[in-house]
C-alpha positions in Angstrom: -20.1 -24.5 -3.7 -17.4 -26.4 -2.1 -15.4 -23.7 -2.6 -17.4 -20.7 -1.0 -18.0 -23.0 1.9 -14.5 -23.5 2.9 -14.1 -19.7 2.3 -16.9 -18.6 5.0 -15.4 -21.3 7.0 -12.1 -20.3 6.9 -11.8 -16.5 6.3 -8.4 -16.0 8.1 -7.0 -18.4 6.0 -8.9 -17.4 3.0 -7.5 -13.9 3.8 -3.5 -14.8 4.4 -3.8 -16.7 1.0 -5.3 -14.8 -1.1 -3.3 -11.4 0.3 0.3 -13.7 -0.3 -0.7 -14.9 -3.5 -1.8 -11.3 -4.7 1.2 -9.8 -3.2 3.8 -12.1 -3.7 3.2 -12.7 -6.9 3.5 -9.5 -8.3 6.2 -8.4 -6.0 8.4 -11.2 -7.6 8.1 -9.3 -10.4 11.4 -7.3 -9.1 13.4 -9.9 -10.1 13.0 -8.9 -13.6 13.9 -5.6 -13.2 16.7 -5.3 -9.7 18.5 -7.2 -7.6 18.1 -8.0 -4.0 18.0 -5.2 -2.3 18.0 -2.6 -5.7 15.0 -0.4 -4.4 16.9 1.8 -2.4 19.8 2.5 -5.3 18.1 4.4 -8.0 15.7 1.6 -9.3 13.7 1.8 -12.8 10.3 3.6 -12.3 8.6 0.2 -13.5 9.8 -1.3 -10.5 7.6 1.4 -8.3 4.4 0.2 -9.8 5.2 -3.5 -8.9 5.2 -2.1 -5.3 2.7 -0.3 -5.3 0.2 -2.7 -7.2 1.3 -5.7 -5.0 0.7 -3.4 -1.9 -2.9 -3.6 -2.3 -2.9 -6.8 -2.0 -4.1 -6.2 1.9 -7.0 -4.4 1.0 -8.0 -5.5 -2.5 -8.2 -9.2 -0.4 -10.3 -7.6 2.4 -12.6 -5.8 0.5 -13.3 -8.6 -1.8 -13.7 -11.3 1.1 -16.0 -8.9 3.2 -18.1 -8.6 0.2 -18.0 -11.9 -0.7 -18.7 -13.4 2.9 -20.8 -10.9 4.2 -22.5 -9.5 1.0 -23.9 -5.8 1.0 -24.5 -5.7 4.9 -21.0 -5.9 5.1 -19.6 -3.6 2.7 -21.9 -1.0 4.3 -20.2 -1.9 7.7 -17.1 -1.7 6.7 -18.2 2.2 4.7 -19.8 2.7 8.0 -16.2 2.3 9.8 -14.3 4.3 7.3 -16.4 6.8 8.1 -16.4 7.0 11.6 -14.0 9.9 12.8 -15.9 11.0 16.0 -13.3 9.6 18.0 -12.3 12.8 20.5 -8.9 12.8 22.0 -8.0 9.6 20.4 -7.2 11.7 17.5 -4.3 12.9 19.7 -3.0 9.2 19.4 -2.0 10.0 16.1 1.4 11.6 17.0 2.3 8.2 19.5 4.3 6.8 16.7 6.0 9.8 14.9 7.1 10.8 18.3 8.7 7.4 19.4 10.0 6.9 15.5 11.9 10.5 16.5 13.6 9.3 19.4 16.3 7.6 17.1 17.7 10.9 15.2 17.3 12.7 19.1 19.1 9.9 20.3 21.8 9.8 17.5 22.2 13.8 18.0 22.4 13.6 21.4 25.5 11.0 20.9 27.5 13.0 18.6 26.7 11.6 15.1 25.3 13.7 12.3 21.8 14.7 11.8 20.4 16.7 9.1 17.1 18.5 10.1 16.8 20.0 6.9 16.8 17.0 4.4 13.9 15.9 7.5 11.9 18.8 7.3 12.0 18.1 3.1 11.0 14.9 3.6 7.4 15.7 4.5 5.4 16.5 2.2 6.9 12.7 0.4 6.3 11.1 3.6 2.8 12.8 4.0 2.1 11.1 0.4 3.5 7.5 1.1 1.6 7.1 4.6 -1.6 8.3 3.4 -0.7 5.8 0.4 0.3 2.9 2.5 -2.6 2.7 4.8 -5.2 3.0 1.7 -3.1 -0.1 0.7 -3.4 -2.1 3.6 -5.7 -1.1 6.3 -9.3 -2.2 4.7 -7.2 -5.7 5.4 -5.0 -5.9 8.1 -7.3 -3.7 10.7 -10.5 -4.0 8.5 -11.2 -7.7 8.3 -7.8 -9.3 9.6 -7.7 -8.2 12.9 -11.7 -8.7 13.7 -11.7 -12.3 12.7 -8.7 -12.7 14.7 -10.5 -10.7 17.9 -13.5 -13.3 17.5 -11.2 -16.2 18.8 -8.2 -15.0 20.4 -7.6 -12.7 23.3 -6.9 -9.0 22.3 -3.3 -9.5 23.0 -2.8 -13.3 21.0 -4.7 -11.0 18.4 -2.6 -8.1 18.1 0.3 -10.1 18.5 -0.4 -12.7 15.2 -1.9 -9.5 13.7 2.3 -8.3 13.5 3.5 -11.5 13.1 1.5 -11.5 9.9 1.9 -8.2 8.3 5.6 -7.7 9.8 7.0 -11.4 9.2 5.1 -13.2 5.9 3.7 -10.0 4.4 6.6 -7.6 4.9 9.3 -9.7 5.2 9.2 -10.4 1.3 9.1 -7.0 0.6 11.8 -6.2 2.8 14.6 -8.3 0.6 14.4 -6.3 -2.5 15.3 -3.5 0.0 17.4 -5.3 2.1 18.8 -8.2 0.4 22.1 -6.9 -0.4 23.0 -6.9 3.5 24.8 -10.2 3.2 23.5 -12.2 6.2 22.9 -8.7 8.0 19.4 -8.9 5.9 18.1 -11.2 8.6 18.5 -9.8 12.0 17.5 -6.2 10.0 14.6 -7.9 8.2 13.0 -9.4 11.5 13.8 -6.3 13.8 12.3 -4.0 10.8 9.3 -6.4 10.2 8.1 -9.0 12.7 9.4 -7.1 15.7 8.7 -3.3 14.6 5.6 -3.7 13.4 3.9 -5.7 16.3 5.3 -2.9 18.8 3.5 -0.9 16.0 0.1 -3.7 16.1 -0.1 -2.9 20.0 -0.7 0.8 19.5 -2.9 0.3 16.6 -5.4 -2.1 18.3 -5.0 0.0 22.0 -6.6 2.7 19.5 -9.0 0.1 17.6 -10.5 -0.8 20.8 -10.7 2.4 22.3 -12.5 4.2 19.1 -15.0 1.1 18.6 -13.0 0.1 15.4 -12.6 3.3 13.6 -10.9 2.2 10.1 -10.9 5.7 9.7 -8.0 6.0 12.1 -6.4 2.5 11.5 -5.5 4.2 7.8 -4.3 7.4 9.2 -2.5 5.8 12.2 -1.0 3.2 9.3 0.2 6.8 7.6 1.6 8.3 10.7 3.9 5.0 10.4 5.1 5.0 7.5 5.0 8.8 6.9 8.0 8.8 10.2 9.6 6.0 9.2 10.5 8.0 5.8 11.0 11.5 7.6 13.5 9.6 10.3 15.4 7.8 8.5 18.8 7.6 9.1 21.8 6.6 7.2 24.5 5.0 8.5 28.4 5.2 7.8 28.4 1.6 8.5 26.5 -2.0 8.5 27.8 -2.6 12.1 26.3 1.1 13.1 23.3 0.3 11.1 22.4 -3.0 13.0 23.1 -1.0 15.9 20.8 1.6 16.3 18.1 -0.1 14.1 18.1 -2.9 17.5 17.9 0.5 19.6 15.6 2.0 17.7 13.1 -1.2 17.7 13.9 -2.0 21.3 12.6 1.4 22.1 9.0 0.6 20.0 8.5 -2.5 21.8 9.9 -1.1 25.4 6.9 2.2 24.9 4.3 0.0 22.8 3.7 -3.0 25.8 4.0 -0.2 28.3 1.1 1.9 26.6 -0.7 -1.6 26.3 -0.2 -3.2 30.0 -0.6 0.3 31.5 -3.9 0.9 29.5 -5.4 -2.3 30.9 -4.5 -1.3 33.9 -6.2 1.5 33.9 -9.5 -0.1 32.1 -9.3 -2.9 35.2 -9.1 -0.3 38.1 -12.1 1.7 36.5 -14.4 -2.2 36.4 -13.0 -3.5 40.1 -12.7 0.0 42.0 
């Protein structure tokens, strides 16, 4: 009893722990089968499933607390926002990301180095498959129960801003060694512009969009897929670690410069339309 009191007490902290543990846990598993940063140099298909089965950690952690907190109401809350796709334009909202993710091979073109369109264009369907993948795995936690709980005591902007502190920095950061962790000490300044810093440009857009469609999980999954979906379609490769830190620093800038710009401007807007 003890126990499920400190739970409905504490649900964020329920949440982060049981979403490490789960995660973590299995994710160490790697180490069995590749080194530090192995994931992206032809790695043993066993070491896919301890990816994927430690990515749902998110989810598997929100769908169990919802239903253990809130009971059946709950649950059929939470059906009741992964069903809800009448959100209009907002749909449009879905391109934000793969369109700012694209600046960096335009930019690259643009500055003489090589691009290859075609190896892009083959990369969709894959990427298509991994977003749709990615945002099953995490969205019923970090946009489904997360990011409420964290609404119902901090400002929308404290909110979002833990929100990516969270998923980018504790959550991905592990993840990020086993495909960074052959950088030497280039895996840190890589591992907090690709995690912390990218993904709470990323939190801004996904909570402008949470807001404005009433907390539509619907399009927190599919928003979570446009992300990851660009971020294999884009990606670059560098002739070296020096360019690599570069424009992964331009890159992020860029996210964070367009992110707080769509967020400040769309307060604006929302505070000229209650004080006219």
């Amino acid at each position: 009893m003890k126990h499920t009191s400190w739970i409905k007490r504490h649900p964020i902290a329920a949440y982060l722990i049981l979403t490490l543990v789960w995660s973590w846990g299995i994710w160490s598993l790697l180490f069995l089968v590749i080194e530090p940063g192995g994931l992206v140099h032809n790695p043993p298909p066993i070491s896919f499933l301890f990816v994927v089965v430690g990515g749902l950690g998110p989810s598997l952690s929100g769908l169990f607390l919802t239903r253990f907190i809130y009971g059946p109401e709950g649950m059929q809350a939470l059906v009741a926002r992964l069903r809800h796709g009448r959100v209009g334009r907002w749909w449009l909202a879905l391109f934000i990301i793969p369109a700012i993710t694209a600046l960096t091979p335009l930019l690259r073109w643009l500055a003489g180095y090589p691009v290859d369109g075609r190896a892009m264009l083959a990369l969709i369907g894959p990427g298509l498959g991994l977003g749709l993948t990615a945002g099953l795995m995490e969205e019923i936690g970090w946009r489904g129960f997360l990011l409420p709980h964290l609404l119902r005591r901090h400002t929308p902007l404290i909110a979002t801003l833990l929100t990516g502190l969270i998923w980018g920095g504790l959550w991905h950061g592990y993840a990020d060694y086993f495909g960074l962790g052959d950088k030497g000490l280039a895996f840190w300044p890589l591992m907090l512009m690709l995690g912390p810093a990218l993904l709470t440009a990323w939190s801004l857009i996904l909570t402008w969009v949470y807001e404005g469609t009433q907390g539509s999980l619907l399009l927190s999954i599919l928003m979570h897929a446009s992300i990851s979906s660009s971020a294999l379609i884009f990606e670059q490769r560098y002739a070296t670690l020096e360019e690599q830190l570069t424009w992964t620093a331009i890159s992020v800038g860029l996210a964070l410069l367009i992110a707080f710009a769509i967020w400040f401007g769309a307060r604006q807007r929302v505070s000229a339309q209650q004080h006219p």
